[in-house]
KOLPA-809498 format. One line per 4 residues: number of its first residue (from 0); their letters; for each residue x, y, z negated of N, C-alpha, C. Coordinates in steps of 0.05 Angstrom, whole numbers, m for minus. Each point is the difference from the previous one (the first is absolute). Example, Ala and Ser with C-alpha at 12.3 -4.5 7.8 and 13.67 -1.06 7.14 Angstrom:
<atoms>
0	AS	264,m114,m156,m18,24,0,18,24,0; m7,21,14,16,24,m1,m15,22,m14;
</atoms>
This chain:
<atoms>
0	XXXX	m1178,m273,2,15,17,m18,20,m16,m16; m11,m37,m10,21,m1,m4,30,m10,15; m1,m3,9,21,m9,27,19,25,m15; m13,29,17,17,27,0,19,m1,m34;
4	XXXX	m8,m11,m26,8,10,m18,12,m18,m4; m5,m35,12,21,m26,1,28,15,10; m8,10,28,14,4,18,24,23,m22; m11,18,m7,15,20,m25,17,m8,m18;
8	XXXX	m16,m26,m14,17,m6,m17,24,m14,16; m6,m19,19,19,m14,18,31,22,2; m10,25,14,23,13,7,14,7,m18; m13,5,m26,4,8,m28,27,m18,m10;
12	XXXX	m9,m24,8,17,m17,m21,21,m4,21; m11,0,28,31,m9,14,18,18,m7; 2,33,3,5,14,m12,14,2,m23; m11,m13,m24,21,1,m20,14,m25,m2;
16	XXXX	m6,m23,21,21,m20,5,19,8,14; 1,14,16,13,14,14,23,20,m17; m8,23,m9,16,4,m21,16,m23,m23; m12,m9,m4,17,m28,m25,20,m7,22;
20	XXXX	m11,m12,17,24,m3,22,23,12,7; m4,23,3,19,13,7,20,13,m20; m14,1,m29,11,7,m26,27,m33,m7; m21,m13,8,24,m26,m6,26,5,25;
24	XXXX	m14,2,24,33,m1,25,13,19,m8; m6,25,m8,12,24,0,18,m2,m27; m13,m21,m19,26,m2,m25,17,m12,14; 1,m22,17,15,m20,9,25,8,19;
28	XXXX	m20,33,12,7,8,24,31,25,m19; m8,16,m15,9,8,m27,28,m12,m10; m8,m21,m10,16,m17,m9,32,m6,19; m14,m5,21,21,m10,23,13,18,6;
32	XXXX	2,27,3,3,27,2,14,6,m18; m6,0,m25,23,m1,m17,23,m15,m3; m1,m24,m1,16,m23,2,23,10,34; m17,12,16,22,4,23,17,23,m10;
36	XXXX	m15,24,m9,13,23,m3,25,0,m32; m3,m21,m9,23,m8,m18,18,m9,10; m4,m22,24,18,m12,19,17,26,18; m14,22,10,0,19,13,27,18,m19;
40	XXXX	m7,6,m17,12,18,m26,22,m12,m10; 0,m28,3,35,m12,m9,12,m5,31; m13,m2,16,13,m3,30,14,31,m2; m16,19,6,8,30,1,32,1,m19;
44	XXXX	m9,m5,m19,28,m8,m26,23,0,19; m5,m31,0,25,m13,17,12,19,31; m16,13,16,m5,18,24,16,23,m12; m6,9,m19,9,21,m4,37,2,m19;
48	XXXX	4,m18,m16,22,m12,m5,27,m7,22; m21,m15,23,22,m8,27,4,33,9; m19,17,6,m1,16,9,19,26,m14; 2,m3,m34,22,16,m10,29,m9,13;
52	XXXX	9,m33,m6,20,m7,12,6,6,26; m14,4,11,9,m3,23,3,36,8; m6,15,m12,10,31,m1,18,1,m8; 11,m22,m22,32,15,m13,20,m8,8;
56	XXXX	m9,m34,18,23,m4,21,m7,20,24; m6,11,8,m5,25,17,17,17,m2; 4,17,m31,0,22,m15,29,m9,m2; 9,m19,m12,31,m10,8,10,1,26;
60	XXXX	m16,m2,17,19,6,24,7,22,24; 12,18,1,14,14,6,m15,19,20; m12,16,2,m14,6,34,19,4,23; m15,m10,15,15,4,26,m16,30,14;
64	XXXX	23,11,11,m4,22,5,m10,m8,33; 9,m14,21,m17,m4,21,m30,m5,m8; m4,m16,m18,m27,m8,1,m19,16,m5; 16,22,m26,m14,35,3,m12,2,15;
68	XXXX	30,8,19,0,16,18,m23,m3,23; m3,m35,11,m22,m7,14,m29,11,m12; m4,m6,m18,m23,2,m23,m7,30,m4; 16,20,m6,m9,33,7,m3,6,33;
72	XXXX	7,m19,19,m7,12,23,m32,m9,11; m11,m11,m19,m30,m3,m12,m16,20,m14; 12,14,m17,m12,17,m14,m12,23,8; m28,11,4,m8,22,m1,18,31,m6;
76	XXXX	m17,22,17,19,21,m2,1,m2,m41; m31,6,m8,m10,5,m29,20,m22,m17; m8,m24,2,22,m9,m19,33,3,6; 13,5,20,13,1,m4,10,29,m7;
80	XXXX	m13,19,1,11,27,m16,m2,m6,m33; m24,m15,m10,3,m17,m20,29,m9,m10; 0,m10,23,30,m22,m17,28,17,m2; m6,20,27,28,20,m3,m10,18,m29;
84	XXXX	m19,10,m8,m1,14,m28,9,m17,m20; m9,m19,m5,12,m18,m15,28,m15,1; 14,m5,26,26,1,2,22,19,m13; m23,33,4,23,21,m14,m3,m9,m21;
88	XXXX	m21,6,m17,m1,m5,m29,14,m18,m11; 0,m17,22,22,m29,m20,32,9,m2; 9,11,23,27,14,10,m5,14,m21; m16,32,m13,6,10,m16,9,m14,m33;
92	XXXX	m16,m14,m11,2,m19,m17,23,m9,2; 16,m9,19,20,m10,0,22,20,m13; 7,27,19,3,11,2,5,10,m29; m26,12,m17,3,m3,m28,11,m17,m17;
96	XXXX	4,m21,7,10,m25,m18,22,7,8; 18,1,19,27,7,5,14,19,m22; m20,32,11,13,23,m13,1,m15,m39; m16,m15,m11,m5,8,m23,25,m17,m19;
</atoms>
């Protein structure tokens, strides 16, 4: 019998060495995790910055109407009745800004 309750406490304590263990990697593990995701979050920064620039040199330049044109001969029946409703609307808008 005693063996069985050696044996108990044995598993017992590996057990909460085991936990301690893993309470220590898991800060470490934690830690590192954060330290990336700060790296992550000013990377993104910078990603998203290049990523405005580089829309407004876009947005400056002029569309080309071939490249449209290639590009809607892609489009679904659905979006593109989409884009013709929205085409009028913009024509009307216009339209109003003229008359006023």
């Amino acid at each position: 019998m005693n063996t069985i309750s050696e044996d108990i406490k044995k598993i017992m304590l590996a057990g909460i060495g085991a936990v301690a263990t893993t309470a220590e990697k898991s800060k470490d593990v934690i830690d590192a995790l954060v330290k990336k995701g700060e790296l992550t979050v000013e990377q993104g920064k910078i990603l998203n910055e290049e990523l405005k620039h580089d829309l407004r040199e876009k947005l400056r330049t002029p569309a080309d109407t071939e490249s449209i044109r290639k590009d809607l001969e892609k489009v679904s029946r659905d979006d593109l009745a989409m884009l013709k409703a929205h085409i009028e609307e913009l024509e009307k808008g216009m339209e109003n800004e003229q008359s006023e």
